[in-house]
NUFI-700553 format. One line per 8 residues: number of its first residue (from 1); their letters; for each residue z, y, x of N, C-alpha, C, CB. Coordinates in steps of 0.05 Angstrom, whole numbers, plus 5000, padded with zeros to 4 digits. Each point is the difference from the previous one (the first is absolute). Glycine has a CB too. Layout:
REM residues N
NUM = A = Z:Y:X:Z:Y:X:Z:Y:X:Z:Y:X | ...
//
This chain:
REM residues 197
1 = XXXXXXXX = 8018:9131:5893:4977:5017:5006:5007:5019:5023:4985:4997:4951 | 4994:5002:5065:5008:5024:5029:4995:5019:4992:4991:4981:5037 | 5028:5047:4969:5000:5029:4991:4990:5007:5028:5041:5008:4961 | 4951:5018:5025:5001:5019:5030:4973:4985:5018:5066:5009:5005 | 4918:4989:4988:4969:4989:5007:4983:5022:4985:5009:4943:5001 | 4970:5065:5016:4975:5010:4981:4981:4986:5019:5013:5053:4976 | 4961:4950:5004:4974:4984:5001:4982:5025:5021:5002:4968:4942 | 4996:5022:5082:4979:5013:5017:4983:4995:4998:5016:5005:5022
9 = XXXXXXXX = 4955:5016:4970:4974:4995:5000:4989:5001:5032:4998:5019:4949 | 4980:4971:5049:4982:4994:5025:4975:5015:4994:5019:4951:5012 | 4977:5062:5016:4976:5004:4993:4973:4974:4989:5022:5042:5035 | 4974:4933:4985:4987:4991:4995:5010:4976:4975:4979:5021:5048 | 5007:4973:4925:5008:4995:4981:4986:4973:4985:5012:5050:5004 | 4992:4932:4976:4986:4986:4998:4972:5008:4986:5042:4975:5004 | 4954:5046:4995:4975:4999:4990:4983:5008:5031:5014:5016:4940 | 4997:4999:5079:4988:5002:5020:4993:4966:5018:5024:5056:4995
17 = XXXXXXXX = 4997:4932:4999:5000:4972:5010:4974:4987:4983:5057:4996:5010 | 4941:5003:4975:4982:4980:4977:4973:5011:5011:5031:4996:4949 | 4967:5035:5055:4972:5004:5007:4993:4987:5029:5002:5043:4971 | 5015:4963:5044:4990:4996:5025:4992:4977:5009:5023:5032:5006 | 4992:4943:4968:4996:4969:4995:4977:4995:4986:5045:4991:4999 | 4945:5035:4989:4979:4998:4983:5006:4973:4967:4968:5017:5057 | 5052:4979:4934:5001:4986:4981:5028:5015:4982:4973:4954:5028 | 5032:5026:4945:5021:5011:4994:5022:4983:4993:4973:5031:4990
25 = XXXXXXXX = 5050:4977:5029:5021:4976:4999:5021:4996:4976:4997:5005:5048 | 5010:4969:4944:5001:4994:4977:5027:4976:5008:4941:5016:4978 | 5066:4977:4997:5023:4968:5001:4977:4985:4989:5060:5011:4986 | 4941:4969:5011:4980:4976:4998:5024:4977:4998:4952:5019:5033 | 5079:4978:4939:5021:4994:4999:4987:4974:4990:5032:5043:4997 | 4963:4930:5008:4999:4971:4995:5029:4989:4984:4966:4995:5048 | 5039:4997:4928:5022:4990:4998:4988:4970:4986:5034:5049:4999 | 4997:4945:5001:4996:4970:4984:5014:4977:5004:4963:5012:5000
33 = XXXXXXXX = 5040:4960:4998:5019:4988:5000:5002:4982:5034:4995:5002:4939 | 5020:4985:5074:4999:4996:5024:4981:4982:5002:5041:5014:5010 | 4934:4977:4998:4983:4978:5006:4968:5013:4988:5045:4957:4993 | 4967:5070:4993:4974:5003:4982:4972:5007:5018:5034:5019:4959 | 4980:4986:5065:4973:5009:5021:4996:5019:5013:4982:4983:4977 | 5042:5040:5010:4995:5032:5012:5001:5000:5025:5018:5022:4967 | 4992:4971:5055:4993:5001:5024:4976:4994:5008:5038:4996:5002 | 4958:4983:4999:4966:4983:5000:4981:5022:4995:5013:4950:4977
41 = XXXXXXXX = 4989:5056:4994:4980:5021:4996:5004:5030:5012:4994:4972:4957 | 5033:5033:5047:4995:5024:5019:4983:5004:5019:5035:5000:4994 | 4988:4976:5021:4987:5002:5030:4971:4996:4993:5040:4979:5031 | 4940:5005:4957:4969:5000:4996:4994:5034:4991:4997:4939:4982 | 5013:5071:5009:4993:5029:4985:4998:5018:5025:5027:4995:4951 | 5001:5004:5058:4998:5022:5024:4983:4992:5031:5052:5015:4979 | 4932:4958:5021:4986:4993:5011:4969:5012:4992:5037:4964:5006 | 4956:5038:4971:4982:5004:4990:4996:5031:5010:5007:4960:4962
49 = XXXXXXXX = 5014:5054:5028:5002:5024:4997:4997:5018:5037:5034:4985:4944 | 4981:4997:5072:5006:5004:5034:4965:4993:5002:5065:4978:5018 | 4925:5005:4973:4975:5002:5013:4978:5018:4997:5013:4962:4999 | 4994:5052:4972:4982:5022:4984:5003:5021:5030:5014:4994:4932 | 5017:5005:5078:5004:5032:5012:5021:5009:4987:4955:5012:5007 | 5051:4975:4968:5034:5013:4988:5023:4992:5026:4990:4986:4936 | 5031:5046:5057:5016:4991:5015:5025:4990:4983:4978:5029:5036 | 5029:4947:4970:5023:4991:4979:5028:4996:5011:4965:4977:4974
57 = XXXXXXXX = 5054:5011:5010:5029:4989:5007:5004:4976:4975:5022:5052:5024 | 4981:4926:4985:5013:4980:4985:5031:4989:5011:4949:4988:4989 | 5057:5019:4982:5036:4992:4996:5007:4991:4978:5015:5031:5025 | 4993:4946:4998:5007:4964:4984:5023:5000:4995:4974:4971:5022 | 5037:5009:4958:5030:4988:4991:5020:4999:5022:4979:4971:4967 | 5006:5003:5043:5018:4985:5019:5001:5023:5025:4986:4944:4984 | 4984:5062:5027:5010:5023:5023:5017:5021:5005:4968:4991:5000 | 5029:5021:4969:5026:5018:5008:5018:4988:4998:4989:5033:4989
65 = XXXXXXXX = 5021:4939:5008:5032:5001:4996:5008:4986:5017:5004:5007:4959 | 4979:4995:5062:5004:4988:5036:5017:5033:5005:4940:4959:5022 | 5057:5065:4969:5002:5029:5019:5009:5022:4975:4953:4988:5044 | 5031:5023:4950:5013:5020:4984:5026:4985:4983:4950:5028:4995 | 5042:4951:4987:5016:4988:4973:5016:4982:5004:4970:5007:4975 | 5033:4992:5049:5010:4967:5018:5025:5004:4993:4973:4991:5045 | 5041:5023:4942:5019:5001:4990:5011:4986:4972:4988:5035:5029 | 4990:4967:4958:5002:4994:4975:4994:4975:4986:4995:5039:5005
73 = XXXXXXXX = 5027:4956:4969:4992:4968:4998:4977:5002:4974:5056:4973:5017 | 4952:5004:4966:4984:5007:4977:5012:4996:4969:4964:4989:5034 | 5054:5024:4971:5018:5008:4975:4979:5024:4984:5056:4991:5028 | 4956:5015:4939:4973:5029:4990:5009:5019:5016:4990:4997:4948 | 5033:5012:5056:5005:5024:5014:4988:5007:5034:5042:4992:4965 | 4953:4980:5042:4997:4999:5029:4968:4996:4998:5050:4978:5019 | 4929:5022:4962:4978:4999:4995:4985:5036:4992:5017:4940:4987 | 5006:5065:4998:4994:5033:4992:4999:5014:5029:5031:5001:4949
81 = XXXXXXXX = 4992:4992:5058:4997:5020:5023:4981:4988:5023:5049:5018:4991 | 4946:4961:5017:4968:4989:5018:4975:5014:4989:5016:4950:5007 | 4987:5049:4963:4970:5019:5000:5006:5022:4995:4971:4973:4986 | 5051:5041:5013:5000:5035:4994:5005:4999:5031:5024:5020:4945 | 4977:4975:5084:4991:4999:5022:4970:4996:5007:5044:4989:5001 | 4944:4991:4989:4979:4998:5008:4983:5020:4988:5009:4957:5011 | 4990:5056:4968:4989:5025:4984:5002:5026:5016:5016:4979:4956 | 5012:5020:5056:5000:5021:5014:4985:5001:5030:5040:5003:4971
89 = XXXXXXXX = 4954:4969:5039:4989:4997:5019:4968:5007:4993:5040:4968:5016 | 4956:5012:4967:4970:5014:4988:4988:5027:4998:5010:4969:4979 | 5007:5049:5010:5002:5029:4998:4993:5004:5022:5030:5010:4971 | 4985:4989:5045:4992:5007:5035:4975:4992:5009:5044:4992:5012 | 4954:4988:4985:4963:4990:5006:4984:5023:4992:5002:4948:4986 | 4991:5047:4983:4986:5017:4986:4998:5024:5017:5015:4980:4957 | 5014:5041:5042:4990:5024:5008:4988:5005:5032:5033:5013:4963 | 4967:4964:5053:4991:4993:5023:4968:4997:4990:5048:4976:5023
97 = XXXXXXXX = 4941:5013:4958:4972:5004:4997:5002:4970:4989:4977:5041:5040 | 5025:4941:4965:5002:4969:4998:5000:4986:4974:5024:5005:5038 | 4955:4977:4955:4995:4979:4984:5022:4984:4999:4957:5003:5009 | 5057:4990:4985:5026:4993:4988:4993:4972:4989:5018:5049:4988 | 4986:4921:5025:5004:4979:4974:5032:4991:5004:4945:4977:4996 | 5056:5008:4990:5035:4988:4988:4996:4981:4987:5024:5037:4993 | 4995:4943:5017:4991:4968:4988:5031:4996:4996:4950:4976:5029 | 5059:5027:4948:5041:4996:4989:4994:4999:4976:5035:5030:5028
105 = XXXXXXXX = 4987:4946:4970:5001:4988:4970:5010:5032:4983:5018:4937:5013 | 4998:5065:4990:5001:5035:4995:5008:4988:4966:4952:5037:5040 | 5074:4950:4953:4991:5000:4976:5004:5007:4972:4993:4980:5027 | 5019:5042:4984:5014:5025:4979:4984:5031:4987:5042:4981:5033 | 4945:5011:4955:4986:5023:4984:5016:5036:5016:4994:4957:4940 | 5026:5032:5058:5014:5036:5004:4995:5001:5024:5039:5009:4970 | 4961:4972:5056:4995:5005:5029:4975:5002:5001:5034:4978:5018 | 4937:5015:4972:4976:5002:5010:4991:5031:4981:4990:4937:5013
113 = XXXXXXXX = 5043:5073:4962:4984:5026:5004:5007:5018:5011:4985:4993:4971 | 5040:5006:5041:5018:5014:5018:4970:5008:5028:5063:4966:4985 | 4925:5012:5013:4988:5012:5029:4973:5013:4985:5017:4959:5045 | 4975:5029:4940:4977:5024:4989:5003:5025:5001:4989:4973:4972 | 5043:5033:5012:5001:5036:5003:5008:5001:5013:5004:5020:4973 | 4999:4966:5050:5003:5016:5033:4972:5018:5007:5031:4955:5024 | 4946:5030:4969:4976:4999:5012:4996:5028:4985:4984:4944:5009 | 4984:5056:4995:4984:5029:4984:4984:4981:4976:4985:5043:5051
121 = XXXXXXXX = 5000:4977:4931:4982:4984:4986:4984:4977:5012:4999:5041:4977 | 4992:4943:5012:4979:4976:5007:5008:4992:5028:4957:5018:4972 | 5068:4988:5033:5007:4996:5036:5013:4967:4999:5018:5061:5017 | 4993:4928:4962:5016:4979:4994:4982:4983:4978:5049:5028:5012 | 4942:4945:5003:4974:4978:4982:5013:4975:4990:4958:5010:5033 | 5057:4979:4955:5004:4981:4993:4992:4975:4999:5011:5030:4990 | 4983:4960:5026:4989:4964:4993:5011:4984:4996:4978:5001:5018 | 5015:4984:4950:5024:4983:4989:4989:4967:5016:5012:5033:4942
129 = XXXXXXXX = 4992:4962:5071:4997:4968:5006:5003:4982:4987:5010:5009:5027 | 4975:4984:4949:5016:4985:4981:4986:4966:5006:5010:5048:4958 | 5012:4942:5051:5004:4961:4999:5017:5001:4995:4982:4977:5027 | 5006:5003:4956:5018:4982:4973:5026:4986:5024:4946:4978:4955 | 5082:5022:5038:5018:4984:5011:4997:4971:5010:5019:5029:4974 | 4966:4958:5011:4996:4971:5001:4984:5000:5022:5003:4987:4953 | 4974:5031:5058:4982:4995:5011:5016:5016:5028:4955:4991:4958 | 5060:5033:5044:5021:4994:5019:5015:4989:5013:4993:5015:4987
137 = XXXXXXXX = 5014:4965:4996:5031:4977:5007:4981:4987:5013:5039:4991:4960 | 4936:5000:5028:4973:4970:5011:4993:5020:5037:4957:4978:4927 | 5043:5030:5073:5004:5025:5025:5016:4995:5016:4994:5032:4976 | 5024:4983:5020:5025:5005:4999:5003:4986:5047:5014:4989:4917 | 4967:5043:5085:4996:4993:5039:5027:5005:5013:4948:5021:5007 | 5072:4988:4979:5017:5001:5018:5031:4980:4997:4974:5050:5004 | 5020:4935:4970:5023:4982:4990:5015:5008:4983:5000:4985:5033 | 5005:5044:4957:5014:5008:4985:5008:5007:4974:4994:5002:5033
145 = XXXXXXXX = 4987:4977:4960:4997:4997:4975:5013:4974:4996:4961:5029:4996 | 5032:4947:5019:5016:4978:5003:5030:5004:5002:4962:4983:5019 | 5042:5041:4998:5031:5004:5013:5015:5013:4973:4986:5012:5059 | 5002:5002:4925:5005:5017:4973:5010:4977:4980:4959:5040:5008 | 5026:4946:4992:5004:4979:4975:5021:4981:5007:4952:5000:4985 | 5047:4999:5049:5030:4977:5003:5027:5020:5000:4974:4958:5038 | 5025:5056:4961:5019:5018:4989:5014:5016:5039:5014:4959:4935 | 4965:5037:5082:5010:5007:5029:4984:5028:4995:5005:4950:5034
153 = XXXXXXXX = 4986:5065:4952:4998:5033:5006:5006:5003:4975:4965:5013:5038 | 5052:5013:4961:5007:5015:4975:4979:5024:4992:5049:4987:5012 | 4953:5026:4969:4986:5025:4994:4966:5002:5005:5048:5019:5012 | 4947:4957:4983:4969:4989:5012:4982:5015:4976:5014:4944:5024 | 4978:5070:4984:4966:5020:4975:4992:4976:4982:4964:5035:5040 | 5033:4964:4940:4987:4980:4981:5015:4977:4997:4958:5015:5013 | 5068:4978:4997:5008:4983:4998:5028:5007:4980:4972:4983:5043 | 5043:5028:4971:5033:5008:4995:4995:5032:4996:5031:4960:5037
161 = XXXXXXXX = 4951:5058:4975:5003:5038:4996:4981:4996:4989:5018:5030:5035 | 4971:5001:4946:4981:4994:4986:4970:5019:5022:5039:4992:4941 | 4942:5005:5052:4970:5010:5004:4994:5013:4986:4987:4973:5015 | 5025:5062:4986:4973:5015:4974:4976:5003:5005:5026:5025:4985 | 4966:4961:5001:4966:5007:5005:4986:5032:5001:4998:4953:4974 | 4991:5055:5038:4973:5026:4995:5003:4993:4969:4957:5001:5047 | 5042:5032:4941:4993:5001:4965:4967:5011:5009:5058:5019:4965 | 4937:5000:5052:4968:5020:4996:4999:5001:5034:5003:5041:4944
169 = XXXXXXXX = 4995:4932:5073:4993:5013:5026:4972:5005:5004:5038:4979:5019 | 4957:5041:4999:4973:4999:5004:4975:4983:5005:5025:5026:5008 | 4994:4946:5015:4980:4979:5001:5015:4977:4978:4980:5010:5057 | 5008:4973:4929:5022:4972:4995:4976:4984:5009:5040:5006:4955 | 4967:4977:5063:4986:4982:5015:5014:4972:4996:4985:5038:5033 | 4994:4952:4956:5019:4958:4990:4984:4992:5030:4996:4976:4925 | 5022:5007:5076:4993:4984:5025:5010:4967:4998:5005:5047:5028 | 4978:4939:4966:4997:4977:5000:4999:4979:5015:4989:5022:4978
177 = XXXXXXXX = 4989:4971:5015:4978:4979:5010:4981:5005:5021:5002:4988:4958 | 4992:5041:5039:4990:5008:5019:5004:5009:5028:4990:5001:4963 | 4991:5004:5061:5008:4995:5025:5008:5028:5011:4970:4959:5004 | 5054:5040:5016:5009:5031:5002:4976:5016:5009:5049:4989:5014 | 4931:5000:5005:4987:5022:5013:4977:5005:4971:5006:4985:5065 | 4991:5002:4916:4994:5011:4979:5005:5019:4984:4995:4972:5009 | 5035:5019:4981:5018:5018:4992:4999:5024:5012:5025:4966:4990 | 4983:5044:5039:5002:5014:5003:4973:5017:5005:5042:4979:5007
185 = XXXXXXXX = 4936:5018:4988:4975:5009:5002:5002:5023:4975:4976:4952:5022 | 5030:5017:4964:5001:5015:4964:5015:5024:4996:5001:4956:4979 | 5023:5037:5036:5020:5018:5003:4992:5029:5014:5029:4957:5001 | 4951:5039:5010:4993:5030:5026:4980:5008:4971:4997:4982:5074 | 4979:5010:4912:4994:5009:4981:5004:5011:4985:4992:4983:5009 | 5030:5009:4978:5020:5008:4978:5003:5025:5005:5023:4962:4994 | 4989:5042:5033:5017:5023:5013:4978:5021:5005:5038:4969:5026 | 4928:5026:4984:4987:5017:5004:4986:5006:4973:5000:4988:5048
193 = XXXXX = 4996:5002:4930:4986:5004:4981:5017:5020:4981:4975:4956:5008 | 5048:5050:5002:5023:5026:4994:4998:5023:5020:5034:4967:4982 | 4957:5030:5034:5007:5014:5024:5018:5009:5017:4977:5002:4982 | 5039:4967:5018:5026:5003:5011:4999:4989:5035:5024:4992:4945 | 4959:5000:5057:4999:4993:5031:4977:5012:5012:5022:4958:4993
//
């Protein structure tokens, strides 16, 4: 832990930011198992949302770990710390004024609440992405689910580490059968019939 730091206030603040954006910025955290869709449906969400006039930020798995996380493999320890980074990155958004989505398997109950109490009240949304495994693997767009089972990636989510599921997230969204730009419609509903977007 770094000593000898104090926290400088600014005059201009996130609540001065949020107004002047006119909205109120929030995490919009997508989790779930790898294939389940959270990217897909992000990116459709913060599309939705960019066209209203929201101003947003979407941050993906794989993108950050081209740059910030590019460091890191995917051992639990090396997973804790990718999202107690990306939480902290989030934080930063937020008090910038910013709509916040996140598409990471994320799949440790104690890391997705590590970043909630970063946040303020109602500042941190949970969306559980829930597809069934089977209908992931039948997926399965990037191979790694194939690569999981021949035993060429270790520590693979749902395969070999485990997936805690959301116990009470705000959204739980099944995703099926149905078509993403559907899904994610449903999904912007969900989110506005709370008043989270």
């Amino acid at each position: 832990m770094t000593t000898n730091i104090v926290w400088h206030k600014h005059e201009v603040n996130k609540q001065t930011r949020a107004e002047s954006l006119g909205q109120t910025p929030r995490v919009v955290w997508l989790t779930g198992l790898s294939g389940s869709g959270k990217s897909t449906l992000a990116n459709l969400l913060e599309k939705k949302l960019h066209d209203e006039g929201k101003h947003t930020y979407l941050l993906d798995g794989d993108n950050i770990r081209h740059g910030l996380c590019g460091d890191l493999g995917f051992s639990d320890t090396d997973r804790v710390e990718n999202i107690r980074r990306i939480s902290e990155v989030a934080k930063l958004f937020v008090d910038s004024g910013v709509i916040v989505l996140t598409a990471f398997i994320s799949p440790f109950k104690a890391d997705r609440s590590f970043c909630r109490n970063l946040l303020g009240e109602n500042e941190f949304v949970e969306v559980f992405v829930d597809t069934p495994l089977e209908v992931c693997e039948q997926r399965d767009p990037k191979g790694l689910y194939k690569k999981a089972r021949n035993g060429d990636i270790k520590d693979f989510t749902g395969i070999d580490s485990a997936y805690e599921a959301p116990v009470n997230p705000e959204i739980h969204l099944e995703y099926r059968d149905e078509s993403a730009e559907d899904t994610a419609e449903r999904l912007y509903h969900l989110l506005a019939e709370k008043g989270l977007v």
